[in-house]
Kinemage of the C-alpha trace (Angstrom):
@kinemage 1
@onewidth
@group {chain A} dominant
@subgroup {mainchain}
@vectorlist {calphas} color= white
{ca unk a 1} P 15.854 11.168 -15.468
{ca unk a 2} L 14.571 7.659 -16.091
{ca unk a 3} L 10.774 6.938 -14.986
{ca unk a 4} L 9.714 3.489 -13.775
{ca unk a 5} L 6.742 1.729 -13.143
{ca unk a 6} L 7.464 3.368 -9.411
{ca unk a 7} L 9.510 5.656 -9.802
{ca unk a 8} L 9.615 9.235 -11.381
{ca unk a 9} L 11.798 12.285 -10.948
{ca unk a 10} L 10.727 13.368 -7.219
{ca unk a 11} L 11.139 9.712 -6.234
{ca unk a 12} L 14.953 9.666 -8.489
{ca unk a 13} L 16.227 12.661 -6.876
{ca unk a 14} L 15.312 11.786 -3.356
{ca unk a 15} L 17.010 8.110 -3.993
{ca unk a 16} L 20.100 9.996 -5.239
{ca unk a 17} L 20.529 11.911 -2.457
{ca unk a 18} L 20.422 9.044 0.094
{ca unk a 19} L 22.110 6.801 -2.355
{ca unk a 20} L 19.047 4.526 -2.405
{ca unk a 21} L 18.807 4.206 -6.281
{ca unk a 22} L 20.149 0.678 -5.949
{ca unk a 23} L 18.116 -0.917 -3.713
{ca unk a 24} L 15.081 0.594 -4.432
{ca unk a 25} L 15.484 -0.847 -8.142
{ca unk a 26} L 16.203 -4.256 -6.706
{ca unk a 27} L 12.856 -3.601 -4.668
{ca unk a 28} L 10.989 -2.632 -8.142
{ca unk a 29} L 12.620 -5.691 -9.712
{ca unk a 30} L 12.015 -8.532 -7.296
{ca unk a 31} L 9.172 -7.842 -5.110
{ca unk a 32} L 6.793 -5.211 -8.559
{ca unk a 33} L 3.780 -7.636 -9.851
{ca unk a 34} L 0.924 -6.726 -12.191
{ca unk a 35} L -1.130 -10.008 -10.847
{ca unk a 36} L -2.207 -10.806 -7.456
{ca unk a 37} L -0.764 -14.001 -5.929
{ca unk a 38} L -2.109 -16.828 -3.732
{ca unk a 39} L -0.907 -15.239 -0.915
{ca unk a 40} L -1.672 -11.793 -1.945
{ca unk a 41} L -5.679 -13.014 -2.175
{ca unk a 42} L -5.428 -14.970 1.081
{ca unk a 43} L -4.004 -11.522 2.679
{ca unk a 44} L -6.860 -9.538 1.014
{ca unk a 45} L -9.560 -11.489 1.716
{ca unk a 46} L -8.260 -11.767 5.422
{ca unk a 47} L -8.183 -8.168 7.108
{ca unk a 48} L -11.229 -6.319 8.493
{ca unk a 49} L -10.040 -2.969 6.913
{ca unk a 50} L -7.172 -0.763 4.457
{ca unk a 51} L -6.836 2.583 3.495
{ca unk a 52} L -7.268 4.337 0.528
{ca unk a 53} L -5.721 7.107 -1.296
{ca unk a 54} L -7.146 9.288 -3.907
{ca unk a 55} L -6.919 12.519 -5.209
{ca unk a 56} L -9.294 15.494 -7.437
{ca unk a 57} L -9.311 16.389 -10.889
{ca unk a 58} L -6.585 18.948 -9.596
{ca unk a 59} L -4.405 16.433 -7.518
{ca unk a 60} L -5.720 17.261 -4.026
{ca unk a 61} L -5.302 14.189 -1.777
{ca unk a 62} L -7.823 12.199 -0.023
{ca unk a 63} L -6.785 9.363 2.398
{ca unk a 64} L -9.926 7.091 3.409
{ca unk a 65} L -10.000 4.738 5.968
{ca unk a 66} L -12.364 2.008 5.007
{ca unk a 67} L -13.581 -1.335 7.071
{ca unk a 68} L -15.769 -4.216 6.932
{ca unk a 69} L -16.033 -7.928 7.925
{ca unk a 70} L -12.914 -10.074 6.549
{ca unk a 71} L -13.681 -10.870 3.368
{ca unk a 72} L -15.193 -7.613 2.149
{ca unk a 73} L -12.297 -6.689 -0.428
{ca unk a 74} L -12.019 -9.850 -2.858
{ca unk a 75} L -9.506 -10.691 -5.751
{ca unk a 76} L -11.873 -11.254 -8.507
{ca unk a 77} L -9.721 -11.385 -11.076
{ca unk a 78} L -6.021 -11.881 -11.667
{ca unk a 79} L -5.289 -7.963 -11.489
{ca unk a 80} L -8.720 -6.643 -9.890
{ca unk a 81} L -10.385 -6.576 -7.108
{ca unk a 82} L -13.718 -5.253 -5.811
{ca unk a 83} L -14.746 -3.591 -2.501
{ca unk a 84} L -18.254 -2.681 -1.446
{ca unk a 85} L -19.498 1.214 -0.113
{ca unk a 86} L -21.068 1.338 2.551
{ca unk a 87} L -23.642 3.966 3.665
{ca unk a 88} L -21.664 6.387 5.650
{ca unk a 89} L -21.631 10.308 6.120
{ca unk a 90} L -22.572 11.026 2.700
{ca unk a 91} L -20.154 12.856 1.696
{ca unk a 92} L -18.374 10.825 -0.930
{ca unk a 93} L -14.845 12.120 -0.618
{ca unk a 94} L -13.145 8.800 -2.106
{ca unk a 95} L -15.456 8.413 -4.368
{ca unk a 96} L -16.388 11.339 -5.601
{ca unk a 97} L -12.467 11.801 -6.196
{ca unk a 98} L -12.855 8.180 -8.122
{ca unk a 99} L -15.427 10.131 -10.381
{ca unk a 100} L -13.052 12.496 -11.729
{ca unk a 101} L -9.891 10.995 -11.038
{ca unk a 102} L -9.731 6.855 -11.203
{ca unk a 103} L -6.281 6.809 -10.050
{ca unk a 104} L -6.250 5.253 -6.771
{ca unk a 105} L -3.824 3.254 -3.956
{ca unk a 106} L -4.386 1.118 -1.163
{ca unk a 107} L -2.611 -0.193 1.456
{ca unk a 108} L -3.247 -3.418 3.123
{ca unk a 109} L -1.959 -3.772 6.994
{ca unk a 110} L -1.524 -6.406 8.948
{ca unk a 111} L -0.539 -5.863 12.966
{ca unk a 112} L 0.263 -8.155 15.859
{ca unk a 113} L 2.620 -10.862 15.639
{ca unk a 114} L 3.186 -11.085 12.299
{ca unk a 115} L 2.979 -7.703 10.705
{ca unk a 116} L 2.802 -7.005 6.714
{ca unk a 117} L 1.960 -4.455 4.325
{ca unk a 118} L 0.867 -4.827 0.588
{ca unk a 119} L 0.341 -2.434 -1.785
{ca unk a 120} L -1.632 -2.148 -4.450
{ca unk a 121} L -1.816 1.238 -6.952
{ca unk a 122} L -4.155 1.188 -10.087
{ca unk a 123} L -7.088 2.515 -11.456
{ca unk a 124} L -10.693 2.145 -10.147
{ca unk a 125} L -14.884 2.562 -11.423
{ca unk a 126} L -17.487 2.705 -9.456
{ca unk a 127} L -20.937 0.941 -10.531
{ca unk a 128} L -24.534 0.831 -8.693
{ca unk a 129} L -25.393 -2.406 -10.726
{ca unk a 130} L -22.624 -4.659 -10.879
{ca unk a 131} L -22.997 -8.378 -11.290
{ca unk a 132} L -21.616 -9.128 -7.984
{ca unk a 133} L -22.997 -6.206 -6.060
{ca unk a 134} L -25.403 -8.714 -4.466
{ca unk a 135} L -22.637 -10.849 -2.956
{ca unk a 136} L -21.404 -7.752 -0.874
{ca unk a 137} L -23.754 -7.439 2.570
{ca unk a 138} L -24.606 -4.024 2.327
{ca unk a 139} L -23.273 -2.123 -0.680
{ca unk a 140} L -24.897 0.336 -2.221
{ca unk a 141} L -22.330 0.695 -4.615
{ca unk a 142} L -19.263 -1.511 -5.923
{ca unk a 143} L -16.038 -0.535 -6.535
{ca unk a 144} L -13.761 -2.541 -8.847
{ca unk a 145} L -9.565 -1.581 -8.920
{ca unk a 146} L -7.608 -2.649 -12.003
{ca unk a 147} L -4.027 -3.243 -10.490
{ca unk a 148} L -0.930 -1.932 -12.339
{ca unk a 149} L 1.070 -2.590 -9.236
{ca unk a 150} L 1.303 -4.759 -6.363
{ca unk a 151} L 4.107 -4.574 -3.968
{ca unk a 152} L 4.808 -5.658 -0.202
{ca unk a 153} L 6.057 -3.008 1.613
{ca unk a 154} L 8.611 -3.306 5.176
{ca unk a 155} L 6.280 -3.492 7.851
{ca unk a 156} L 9.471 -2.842 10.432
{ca unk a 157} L 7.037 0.708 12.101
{ca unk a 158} L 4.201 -1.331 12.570
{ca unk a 159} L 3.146 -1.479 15.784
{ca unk a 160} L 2.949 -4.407 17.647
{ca unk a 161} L 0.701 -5.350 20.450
{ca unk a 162} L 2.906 -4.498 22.926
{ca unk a 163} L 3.176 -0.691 21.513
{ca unk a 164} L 5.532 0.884 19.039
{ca unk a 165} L 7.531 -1.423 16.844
{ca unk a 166} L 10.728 -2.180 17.708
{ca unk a 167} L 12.225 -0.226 14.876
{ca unk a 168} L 10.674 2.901 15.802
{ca unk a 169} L 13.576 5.432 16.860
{ca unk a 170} L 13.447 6.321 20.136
{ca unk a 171} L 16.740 8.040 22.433
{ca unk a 172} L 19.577 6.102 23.430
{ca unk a 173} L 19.025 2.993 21.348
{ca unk a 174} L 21.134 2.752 18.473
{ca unk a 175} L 18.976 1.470 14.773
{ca unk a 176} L 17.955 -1.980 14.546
{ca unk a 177} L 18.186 -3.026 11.159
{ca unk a 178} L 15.280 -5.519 9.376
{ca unk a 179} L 15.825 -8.952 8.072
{ca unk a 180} L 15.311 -8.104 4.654
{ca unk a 181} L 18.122 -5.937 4.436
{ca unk a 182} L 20.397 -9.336 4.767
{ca unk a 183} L 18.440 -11.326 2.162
{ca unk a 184} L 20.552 -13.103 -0.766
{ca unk a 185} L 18.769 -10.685 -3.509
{ca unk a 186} L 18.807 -7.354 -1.622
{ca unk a 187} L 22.331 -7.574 0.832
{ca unk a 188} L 24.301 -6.260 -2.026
{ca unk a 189} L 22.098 -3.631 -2.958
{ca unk a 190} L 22.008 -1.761 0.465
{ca unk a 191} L 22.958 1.624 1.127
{ca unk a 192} L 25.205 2.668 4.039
{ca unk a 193} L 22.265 4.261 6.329
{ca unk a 194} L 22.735 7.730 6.511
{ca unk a 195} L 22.982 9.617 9.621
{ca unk a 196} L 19.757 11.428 9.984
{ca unk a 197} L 19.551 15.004 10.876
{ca unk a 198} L 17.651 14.642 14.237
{ca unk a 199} L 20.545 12.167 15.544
{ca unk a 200} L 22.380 13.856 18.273
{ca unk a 201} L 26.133 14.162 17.908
């Protein structure tokens, strides 16, 4: 079963199912980068927090919710990035899971008016005396992520600031589908949605 960048077997036979191969190899193809852009370093640099996902030397997950002042995750470099630890509980999940196991993602959000989600999955080192340590208020230790993917994601479950998105399925309305499903490089692409098991007949 072919293996992507993305994609391997668990993530080929769940796309087969739904009939999603298509689209979600015209997702890979288009919207997949190895470098950040402009706007991916203005987005960055611009939220007060993201999450981050790691896992042990045996593959037990961690999710991590970390925050600081805008600013405190930079691009510095053209696939890396840096992010500063703060003292917290002292219990080092994330990074202790970093020590033994560099693989990490992260996931940008944006709410409000204008929601978006980027994506960013690579591998990560942790160092107490990094060059730029001292341009991070309050790190005790630095954390630099080498990128092997970047992606946007469909922010469509966000929620907004007037409570759940839009999207979100809720009784008696029928789906609303996103914009993106309509675009030029993905309309062709898209799956009929398929009726989900929860739907009431």
């Amino acid at each position: 079963m072919e293996t992507t960048r993305l994609y391997h077997r668990g993530n080929r036979e769940l796309q087969d199912m739904f009939d999603s191969r298509r689209i979600a190899d015209r997702l890979e193809g288009v919207t997949l980068r190895a470098a950040f852009t402009d706007s991916d370093r203005a987005f960055i640099e611009g939220v007060g927090f993201f999450f981050l996902a790691t896992a042990d030397a045996q593959g037990r997950p961690d999710c991590s919710f970390k925050g600081g002042m805008p600013g405190f995750v930079r691009v510095v470099g053209p696939s890396e990035l840096a992010f500063p630890d703060y003292d917290g509980n002292g219990m080092f999940k994330s990074l202790g899971n970093i020590a033994v196991n560099p693989a990490v993602g992260m996931l940008f959000i944006a709410m409000g008016e204008a929601p978006r989600r980027l994506r960013v999955n690579g591998t990560a080192r942790i160092n107490r005396d990094d060059p730029l340590i001292g341009d991070f208020i309050g790190a005790q230790l630095l954390i630099r992520v080498e990128a092997q993917a970047i992606f946007p994601n469909c922010p469509r479950y966000i929620p907004g600031q007037d409570g759940p998105s839009i999207y979100a399925p809720r009784p008696g309305v029928p789906p609303i589908e996103p914009a993106w499903k309509g675009f030029d490089e993905f309309r062709d692409a898209v799956p009929p949605r398929a009726p989900a098991t929860g739907d009431k007949k």
